[in-house]
PyMOL Python script that loads the backbone (N, CA, C, O; Angstrom):
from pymol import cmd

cmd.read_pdbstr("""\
ATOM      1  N   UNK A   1     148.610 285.539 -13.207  1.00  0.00           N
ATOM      2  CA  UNK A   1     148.363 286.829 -12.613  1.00  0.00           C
ATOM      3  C   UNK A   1     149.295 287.843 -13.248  1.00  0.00           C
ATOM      4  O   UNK A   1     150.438 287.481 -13.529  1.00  0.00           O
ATOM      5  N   UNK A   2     148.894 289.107 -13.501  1.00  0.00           N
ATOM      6  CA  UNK A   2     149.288 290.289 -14.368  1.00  0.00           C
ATOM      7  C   UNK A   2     150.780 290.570 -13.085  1.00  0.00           C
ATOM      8  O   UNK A   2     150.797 290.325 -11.879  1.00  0.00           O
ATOM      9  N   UNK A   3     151.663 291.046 -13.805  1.00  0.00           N
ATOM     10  CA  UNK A   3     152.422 291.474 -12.219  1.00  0.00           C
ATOM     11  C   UNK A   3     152.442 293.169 -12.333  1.00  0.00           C
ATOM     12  O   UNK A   3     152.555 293.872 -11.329  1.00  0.00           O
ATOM     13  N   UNK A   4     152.342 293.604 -13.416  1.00  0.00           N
ATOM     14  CA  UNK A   4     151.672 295.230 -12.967  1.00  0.00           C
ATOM     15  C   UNK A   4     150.870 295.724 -14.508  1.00  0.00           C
ATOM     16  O   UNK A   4     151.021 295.609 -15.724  1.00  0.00           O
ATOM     17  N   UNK A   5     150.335 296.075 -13.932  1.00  0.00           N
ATOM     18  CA  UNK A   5     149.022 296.671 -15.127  1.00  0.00           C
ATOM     19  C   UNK A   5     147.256 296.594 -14.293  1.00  0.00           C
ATOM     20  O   UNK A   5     147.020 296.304 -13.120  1.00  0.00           O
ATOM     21  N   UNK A   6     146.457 296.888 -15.170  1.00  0.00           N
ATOM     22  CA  UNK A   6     145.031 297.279 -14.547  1.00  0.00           C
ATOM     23  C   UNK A   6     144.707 295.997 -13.990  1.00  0.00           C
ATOM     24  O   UNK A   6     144.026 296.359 -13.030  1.00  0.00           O
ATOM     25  N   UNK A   7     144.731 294.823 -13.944  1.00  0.00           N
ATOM     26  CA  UNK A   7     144.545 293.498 -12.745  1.00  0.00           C
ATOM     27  C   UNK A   7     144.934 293.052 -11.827  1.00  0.00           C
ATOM     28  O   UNK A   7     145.262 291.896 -11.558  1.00  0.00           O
ATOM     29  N   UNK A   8     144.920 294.640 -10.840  1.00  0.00           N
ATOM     30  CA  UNK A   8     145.581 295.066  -9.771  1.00  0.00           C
ATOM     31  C   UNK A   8     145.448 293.602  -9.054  1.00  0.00           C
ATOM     32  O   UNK A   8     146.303 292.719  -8.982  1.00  0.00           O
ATOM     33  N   UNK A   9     144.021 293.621  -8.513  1.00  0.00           N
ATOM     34  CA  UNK A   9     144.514 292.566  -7.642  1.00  0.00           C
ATOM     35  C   UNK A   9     143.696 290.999  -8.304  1.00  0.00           C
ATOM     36  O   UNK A   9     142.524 290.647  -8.173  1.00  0.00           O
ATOM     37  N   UNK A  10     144.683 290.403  -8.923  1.00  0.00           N
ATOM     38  CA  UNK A  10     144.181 289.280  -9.474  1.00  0.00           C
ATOM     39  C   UNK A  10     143.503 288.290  -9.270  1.00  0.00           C
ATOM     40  O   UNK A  10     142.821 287.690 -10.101  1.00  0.00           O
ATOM     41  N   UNK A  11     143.675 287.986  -7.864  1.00  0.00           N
ATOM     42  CA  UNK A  11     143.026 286.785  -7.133  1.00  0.00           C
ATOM     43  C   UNK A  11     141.364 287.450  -6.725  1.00  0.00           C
ATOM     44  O   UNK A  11     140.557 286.559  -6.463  1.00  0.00           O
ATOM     45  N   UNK A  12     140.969 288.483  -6.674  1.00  0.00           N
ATOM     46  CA  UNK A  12     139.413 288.659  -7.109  1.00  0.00           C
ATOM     47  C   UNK A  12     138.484 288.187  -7.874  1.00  0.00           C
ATOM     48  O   UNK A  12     137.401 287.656  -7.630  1.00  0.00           O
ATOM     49  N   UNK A  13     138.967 288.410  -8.711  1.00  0.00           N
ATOM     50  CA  UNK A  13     138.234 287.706 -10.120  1.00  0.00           C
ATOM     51  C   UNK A  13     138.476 286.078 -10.228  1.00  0.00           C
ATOM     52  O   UNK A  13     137.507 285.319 -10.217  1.00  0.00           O
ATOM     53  N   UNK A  14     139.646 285.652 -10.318  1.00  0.00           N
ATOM     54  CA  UNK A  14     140.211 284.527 -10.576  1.00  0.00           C
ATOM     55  C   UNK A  14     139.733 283.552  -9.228  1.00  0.00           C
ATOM     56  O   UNK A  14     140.666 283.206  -8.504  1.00  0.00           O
ATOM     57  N   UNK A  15     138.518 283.142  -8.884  1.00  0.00           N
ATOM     58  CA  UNK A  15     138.353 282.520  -7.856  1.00  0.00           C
ATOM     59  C   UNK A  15     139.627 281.523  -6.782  1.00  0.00           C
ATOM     60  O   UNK A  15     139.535 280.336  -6.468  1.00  0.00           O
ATOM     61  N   UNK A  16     140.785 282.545  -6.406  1.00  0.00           N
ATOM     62  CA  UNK A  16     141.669 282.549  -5.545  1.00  0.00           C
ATOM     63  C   UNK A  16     141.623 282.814  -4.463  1.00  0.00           C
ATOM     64  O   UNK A  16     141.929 283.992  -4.280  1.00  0.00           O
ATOM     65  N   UNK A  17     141.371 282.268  -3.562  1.00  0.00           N
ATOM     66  CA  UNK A  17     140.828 283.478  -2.059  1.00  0.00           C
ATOM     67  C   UNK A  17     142.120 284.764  -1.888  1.00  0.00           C
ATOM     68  O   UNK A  17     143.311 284.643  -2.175  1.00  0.00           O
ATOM     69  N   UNK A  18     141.660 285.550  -1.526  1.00  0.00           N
ATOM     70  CA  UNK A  18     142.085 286.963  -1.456  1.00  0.00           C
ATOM     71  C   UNK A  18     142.991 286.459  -0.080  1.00  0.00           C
ATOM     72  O   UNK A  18     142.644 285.685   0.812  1.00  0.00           O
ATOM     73  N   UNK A  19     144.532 287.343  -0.292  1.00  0.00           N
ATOM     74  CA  UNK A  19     145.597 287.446   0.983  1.00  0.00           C
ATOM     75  C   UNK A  19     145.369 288.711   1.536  1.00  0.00           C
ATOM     76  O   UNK A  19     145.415 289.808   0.981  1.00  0.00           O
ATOM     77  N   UNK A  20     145.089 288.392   2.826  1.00  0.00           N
ATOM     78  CA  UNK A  20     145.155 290.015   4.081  1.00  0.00           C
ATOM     79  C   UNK A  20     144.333 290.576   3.508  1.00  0.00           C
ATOM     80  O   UNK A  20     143.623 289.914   2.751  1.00  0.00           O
ATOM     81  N   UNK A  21     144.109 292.005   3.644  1.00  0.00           N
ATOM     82  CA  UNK A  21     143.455 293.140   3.440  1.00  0.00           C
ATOM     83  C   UNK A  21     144.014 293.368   1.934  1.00  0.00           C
ATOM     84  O   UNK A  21     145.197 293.223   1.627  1.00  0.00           O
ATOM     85  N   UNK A  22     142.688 293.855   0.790  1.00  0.00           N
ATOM     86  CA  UNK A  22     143.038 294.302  -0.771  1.00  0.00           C
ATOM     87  C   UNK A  22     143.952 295.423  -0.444  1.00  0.00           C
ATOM     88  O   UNK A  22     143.473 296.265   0.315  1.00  0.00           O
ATOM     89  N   UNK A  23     144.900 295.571  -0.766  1.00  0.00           N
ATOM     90  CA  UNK A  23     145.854 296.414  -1.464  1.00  0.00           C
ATOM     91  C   UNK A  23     145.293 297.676  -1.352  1.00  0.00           C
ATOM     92  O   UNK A  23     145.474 298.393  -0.368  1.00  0.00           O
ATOM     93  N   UNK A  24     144.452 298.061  -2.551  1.00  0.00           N
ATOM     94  CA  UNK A  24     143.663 299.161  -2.506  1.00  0.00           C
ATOM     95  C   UNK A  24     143.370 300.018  -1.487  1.00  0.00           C
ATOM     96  O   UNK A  24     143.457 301.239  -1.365  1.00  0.00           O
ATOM     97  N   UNK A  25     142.905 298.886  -0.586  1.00  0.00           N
ATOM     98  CA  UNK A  25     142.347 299.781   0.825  1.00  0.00           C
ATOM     99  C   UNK A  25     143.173 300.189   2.215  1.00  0.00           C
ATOM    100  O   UNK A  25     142.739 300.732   3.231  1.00  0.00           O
ATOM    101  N   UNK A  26     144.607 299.704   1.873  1.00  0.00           N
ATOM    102  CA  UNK A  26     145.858 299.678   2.512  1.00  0.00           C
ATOM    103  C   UNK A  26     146.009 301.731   2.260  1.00  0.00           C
ATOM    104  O   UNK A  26     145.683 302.414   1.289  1.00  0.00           O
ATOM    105  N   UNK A  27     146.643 302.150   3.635  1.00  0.00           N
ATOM    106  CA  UNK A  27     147.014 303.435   3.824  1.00  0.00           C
ATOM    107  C   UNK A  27     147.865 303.101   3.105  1.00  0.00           C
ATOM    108  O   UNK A  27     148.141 301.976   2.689  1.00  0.00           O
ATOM    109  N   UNK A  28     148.629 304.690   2.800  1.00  0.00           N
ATOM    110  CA  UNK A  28     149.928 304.577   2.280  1.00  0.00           C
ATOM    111  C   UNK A  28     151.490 303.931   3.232  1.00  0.00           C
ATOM    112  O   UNK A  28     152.524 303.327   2.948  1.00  0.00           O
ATOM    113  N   UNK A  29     150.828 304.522   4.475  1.00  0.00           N
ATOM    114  CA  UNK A  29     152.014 304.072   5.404  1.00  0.00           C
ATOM    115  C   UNK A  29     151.802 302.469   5.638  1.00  0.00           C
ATOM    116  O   UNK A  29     152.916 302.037   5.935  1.00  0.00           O
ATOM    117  N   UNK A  30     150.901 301.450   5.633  1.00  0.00           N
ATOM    118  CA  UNK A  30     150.052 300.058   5.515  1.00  0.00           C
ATOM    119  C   UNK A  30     150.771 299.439   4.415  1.00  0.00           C
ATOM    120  O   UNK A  30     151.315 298.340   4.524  1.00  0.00           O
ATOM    121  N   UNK A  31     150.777 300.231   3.218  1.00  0.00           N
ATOM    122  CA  UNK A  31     151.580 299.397   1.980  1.00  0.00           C
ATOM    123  C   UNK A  31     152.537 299.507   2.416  1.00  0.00           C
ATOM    124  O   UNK A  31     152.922 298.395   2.777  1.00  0.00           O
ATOM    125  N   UNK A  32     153.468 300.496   2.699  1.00  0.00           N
ATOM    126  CA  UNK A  32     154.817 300.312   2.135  1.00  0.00           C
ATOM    127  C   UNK A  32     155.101 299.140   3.552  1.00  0.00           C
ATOM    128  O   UNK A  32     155.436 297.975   3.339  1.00  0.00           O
ATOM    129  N   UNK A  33     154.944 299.573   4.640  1.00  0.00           N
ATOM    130  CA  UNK A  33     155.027 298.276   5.979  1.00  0.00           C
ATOM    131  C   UNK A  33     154.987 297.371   5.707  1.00  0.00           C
ATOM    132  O   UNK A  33     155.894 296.727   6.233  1.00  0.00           O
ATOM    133  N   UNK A  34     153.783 296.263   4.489  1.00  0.00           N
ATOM    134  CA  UNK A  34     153.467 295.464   4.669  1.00  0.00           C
ATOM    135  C   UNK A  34     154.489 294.584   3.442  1.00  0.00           C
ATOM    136  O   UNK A  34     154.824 293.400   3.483  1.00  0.00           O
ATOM    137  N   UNK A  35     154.891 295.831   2.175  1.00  0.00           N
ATOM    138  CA  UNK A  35     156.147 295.339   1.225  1.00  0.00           C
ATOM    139  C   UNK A  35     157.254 295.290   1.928  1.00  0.00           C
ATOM    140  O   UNK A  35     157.979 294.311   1.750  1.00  0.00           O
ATOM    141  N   UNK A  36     157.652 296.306   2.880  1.00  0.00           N
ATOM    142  CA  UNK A  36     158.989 295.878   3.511  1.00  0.00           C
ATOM    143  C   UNK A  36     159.052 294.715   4.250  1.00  0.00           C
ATOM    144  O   UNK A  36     160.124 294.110   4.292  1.00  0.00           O
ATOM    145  N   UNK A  37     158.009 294.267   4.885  1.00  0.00           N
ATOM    146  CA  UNK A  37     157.626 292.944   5.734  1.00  0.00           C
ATOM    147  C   UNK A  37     158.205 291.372   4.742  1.00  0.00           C
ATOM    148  O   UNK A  37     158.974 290.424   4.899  1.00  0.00           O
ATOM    149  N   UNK A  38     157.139 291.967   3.591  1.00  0.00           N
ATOM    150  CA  UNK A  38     157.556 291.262   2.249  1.00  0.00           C
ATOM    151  C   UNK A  38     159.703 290.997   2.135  1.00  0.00           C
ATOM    152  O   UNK A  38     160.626 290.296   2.550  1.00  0.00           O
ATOM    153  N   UNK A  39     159.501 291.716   1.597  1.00  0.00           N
ATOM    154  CA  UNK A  39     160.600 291.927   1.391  1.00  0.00           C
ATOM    155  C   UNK A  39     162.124 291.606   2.093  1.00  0.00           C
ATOM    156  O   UNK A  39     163.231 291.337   1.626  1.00  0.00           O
ATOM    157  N   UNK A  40     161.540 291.793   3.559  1.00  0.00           N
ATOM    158  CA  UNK A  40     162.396 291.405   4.835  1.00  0.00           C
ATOM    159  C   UNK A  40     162.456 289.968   4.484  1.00  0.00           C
ATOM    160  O   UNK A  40     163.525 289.643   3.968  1.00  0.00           O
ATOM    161  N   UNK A  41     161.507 288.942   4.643  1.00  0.00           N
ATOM    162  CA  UNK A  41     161.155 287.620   4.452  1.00  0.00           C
ATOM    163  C   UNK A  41     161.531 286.992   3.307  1.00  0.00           C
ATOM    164  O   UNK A  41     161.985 285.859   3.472  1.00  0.00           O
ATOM    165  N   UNK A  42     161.480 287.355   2.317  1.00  0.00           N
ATOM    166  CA  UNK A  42     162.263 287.113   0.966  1.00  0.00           C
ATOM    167  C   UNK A  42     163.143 286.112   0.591  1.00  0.00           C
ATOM    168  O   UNK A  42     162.837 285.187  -0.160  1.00  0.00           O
ATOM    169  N   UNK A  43     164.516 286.320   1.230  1.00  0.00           N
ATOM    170  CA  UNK A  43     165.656 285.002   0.996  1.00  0.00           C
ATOM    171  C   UNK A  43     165.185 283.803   1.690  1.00  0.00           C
ATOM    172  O   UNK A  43     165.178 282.657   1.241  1.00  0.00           O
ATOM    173  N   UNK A  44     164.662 284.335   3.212  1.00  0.00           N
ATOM    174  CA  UNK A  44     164.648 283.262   3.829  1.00  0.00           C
ATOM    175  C   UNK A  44     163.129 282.307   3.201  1.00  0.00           C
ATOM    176  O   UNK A  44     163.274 281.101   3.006  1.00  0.00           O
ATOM    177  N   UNK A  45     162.049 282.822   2.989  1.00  0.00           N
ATOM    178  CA  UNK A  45     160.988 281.876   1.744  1.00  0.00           C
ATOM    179  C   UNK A  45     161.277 281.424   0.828  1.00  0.00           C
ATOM    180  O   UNK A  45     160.650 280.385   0.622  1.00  0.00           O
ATOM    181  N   UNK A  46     162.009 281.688   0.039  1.00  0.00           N
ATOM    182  CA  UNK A  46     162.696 281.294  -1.258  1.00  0.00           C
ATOM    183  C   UNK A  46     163.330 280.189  -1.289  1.00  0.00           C
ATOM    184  O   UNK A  46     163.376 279.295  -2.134  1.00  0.00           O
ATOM    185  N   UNK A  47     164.273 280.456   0.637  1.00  0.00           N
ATOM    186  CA  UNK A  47     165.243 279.381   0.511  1.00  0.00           C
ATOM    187  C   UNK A  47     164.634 278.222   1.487  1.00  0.00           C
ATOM    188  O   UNK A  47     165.511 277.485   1.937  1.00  0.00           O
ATOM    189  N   UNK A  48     163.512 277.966   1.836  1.00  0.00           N
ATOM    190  CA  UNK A  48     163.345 277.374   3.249  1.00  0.00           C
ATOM    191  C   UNK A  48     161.747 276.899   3.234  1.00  0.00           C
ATOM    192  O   UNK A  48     161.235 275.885   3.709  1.00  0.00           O
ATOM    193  N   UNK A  49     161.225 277.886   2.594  1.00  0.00           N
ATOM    194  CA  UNK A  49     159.536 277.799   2.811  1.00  0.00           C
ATOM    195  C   UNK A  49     158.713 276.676   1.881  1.00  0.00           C
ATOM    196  O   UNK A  49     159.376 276.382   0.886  1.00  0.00           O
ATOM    197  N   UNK A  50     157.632 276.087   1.950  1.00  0.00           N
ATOM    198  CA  UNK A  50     157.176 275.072   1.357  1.00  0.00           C
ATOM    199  C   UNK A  50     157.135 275.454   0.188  1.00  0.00           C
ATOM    200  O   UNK A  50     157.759 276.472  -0.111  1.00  0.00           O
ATOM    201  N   UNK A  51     156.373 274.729  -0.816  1.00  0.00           N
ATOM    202  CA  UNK A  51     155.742 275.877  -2.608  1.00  0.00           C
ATOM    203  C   UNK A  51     154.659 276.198  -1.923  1.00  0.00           C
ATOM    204  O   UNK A  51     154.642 277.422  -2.054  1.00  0.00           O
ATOM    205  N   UNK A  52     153.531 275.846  -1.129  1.00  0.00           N
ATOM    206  CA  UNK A  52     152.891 276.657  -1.259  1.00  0.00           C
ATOM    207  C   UNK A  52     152.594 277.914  -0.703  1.00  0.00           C
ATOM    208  O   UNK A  52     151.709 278.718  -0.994  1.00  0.00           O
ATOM    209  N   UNK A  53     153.554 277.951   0.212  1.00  0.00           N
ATOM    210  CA  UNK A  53     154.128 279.459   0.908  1.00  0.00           C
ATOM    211  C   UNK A  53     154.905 280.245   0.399  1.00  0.00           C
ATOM    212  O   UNK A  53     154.992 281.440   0.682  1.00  0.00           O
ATOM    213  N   UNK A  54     155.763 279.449  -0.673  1.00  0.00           N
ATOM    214  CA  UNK A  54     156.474 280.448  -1.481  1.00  0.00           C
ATOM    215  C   UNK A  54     155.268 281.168  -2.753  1.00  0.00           C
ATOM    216  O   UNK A  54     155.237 282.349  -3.101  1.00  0.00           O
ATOM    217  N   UNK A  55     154.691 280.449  -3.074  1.00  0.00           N
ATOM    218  CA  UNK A  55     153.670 281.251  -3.952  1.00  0.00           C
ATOM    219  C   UNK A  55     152.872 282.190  -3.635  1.00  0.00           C
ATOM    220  O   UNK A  55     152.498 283.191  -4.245  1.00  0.00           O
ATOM    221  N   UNK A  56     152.553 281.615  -2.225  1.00  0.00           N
ATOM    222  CA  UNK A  56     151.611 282.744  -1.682  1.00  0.00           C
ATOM    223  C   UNK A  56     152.320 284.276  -1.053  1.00  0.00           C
ATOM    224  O   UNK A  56     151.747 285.337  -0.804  1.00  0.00           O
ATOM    225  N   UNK A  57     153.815 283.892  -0.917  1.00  0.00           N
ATOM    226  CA  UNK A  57     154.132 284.976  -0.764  1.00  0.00           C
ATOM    227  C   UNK A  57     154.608 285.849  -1.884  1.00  0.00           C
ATOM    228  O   UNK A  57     155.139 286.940  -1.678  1.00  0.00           O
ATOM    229  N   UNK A  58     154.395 285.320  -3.133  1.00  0.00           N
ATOM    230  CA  UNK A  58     154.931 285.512  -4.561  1.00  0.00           C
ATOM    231  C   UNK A  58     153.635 286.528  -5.054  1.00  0.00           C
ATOM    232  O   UNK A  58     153.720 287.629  -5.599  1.00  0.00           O
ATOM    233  N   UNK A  59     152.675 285.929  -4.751  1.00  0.00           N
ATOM    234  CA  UNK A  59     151.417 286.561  -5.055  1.00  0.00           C
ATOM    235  C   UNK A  59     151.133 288.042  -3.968  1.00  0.00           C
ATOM    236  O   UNK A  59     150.968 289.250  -4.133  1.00  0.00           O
ATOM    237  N   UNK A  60     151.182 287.321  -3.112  1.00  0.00           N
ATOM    238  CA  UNK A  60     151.138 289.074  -2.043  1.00  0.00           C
ATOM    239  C   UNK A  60     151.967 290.088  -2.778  1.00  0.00           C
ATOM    240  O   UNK A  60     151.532 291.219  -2.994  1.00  0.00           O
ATOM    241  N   UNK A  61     152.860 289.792  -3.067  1.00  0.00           N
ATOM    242  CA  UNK A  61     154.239 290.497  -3.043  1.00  0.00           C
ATOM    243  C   UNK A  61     153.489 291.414  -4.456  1.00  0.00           C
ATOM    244  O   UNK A  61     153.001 292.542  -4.532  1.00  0.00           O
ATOM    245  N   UNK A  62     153.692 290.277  -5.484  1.00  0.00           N
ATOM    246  CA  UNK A  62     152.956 290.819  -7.113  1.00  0.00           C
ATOM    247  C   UNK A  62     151.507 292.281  -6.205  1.00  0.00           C
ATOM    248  O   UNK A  62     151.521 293.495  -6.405  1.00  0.00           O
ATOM    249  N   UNK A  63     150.650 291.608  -5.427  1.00  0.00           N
ATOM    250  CA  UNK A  63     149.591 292.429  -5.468  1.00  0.00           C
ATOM    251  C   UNK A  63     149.863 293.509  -4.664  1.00  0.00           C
ATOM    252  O   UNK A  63     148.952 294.337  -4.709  1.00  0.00           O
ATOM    253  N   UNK A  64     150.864 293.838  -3.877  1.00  0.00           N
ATOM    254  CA  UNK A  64     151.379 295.164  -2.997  1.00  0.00           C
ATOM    255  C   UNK A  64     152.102 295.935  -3.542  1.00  0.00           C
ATOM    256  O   UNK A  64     152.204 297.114  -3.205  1.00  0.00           O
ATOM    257  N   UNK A  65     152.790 295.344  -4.571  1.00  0.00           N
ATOM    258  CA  UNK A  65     153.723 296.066  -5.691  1.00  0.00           C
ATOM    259  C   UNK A  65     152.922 296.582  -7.031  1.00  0.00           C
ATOM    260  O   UNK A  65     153.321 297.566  -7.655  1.00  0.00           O
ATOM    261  N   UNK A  66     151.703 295.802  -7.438  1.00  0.00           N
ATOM    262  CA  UNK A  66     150.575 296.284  -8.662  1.00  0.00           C
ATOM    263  C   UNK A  66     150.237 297.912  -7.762  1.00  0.00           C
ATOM    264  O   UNK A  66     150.279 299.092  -8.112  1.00  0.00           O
ATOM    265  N   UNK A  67     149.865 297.121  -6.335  1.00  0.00           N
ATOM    266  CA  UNK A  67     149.289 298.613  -5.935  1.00  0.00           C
ATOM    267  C   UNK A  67     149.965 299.703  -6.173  1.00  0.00           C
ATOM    268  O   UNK A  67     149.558 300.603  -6.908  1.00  0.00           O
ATOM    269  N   UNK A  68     151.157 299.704  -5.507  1.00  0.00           N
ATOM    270  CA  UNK A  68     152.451 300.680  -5.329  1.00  0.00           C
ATOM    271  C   UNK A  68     152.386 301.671  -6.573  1.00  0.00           C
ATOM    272  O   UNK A  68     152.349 302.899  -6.492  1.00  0.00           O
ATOM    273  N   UNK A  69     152.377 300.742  -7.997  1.00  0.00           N
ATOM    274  CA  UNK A  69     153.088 301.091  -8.753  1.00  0.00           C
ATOM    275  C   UNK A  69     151.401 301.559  -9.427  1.00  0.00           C
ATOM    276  O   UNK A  69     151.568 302.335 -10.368  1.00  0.00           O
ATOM    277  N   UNK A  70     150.147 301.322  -9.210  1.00  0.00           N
ATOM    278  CA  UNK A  70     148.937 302.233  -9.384  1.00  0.00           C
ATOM    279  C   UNK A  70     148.975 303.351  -9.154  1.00  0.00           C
ATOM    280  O   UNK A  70     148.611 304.242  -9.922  1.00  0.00           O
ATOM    281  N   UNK A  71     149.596 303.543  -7.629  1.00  0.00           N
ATOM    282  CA  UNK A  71     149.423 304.431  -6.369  1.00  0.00           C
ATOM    283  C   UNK A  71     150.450 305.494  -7.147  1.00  0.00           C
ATOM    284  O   UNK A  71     150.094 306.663  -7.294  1.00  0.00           O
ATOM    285  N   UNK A  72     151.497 305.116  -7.544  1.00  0.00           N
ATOM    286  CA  UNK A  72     153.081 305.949  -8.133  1.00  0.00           C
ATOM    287  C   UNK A  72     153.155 305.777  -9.203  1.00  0.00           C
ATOM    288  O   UNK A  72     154.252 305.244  -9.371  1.00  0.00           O
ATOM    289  N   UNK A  73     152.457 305.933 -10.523  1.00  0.00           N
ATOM    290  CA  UNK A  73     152.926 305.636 -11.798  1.00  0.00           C
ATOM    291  C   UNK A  73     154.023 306.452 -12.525  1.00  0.00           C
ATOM    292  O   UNK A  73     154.444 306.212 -13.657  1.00  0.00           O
ATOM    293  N   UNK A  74     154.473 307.579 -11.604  1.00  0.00           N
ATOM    294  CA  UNK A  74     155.473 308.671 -12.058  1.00  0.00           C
ATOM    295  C   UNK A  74     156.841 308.766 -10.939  1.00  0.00           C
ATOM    296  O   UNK A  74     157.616 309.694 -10.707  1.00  0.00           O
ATOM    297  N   UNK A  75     156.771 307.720 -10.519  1.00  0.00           N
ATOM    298  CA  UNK A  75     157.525 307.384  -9.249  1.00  0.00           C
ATOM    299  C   UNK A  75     159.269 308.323  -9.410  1.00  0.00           C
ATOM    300  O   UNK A  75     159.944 308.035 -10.398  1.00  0.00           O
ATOM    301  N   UNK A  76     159.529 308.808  -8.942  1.00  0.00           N
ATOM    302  CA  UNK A  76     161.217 309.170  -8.748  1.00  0.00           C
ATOM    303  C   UNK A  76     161.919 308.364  -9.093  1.00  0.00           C
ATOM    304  O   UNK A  76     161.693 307.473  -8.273  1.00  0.00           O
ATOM    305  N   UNK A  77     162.817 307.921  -9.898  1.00  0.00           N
ATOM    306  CA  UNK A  77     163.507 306.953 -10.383  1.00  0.00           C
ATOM    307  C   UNK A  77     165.258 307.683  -9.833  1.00  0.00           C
ATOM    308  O   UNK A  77     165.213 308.731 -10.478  1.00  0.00           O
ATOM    309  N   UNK A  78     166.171 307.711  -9.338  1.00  0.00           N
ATOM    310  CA  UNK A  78     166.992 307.349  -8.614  1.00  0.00           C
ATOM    311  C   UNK A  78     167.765 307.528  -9.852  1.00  0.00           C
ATOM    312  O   UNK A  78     167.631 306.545 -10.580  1.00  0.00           O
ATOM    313  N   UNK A  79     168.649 308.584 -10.428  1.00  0.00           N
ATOM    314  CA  UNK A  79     169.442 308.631 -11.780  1.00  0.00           C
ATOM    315  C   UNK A  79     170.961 307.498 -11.298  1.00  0.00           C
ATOM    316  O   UNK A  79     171.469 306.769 -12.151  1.00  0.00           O
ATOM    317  N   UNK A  80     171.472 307.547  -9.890  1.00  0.00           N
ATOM    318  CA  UNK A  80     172.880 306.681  -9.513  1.00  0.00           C
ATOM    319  C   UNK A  80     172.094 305.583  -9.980  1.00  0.00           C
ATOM    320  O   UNK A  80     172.970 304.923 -10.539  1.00  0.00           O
ATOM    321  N   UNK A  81     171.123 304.997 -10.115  1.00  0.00           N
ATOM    322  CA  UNK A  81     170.686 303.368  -9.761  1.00  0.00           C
ATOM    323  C   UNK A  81     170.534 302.985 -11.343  1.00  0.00           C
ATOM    324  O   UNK A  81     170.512 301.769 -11.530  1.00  0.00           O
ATOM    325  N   UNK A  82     170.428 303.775 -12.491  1.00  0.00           N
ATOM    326  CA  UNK A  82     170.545 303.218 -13.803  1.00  0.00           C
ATOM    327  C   UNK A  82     171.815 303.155 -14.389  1.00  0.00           C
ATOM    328  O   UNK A  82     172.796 303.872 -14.191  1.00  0.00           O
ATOM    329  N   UNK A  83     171.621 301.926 -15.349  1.00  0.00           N
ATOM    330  CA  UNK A  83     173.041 301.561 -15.996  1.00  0.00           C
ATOM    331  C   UNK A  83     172.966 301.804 -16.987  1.00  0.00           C
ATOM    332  O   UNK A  83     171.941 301.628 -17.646  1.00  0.00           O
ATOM    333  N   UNK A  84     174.493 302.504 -17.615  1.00  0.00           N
ATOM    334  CA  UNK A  84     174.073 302.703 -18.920  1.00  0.00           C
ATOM    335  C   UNK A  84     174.390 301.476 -19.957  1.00  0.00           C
ATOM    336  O   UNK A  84     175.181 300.596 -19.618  1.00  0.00           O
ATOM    337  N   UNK A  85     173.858 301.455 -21.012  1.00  0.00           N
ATOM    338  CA  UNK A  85     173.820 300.237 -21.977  1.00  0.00           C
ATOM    339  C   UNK A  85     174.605 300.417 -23.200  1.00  0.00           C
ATOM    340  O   UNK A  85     174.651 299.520 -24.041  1.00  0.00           O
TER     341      UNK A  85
END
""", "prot")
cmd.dss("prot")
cmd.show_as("cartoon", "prot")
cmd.util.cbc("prot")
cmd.orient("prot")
């Protein structure tokens, strides 16, 4: 699965059954809820959850973040948060 570019949501095509509601059709206030949800859950899946719950939350995660970053391709980037090289 693409993790950002035009194969927004991968498991469509790729006979994968589809997680929750497509991305796409998520409000704006729906995405970001449902990445912070993500996101909240995170250490503790990683560190605790079966594989196949960790994948599946690997895959949500990839397809709420493809959206995001569809939805924002010019996103505000945060000048404190880059390092210089």
């Amino acid at each position: 699965m693409p993790l950002w570019g035009d194969g927004r949501v991968a498991a469509a095509n790729s006979g994968i059954e589809p997680l929750g509601v497509d991305p796409e059709e998520l409000t704006e206030e729906d995405l970001i809820r449902e990445m912070e949800s993500l996101h909240r859950t995170r250490l503790d899946t990683l560190r605790h959850a079966t594989d196949s719950a960790l994948a599946t939350h690997l895959r949500r995660t990839a397809e709420l973040e493809t959206e995001y970053l569809a939805r924002h391709p010019g996103r505000e980037v945060d000048p404190t948060r880059l390092r210089e090289v």
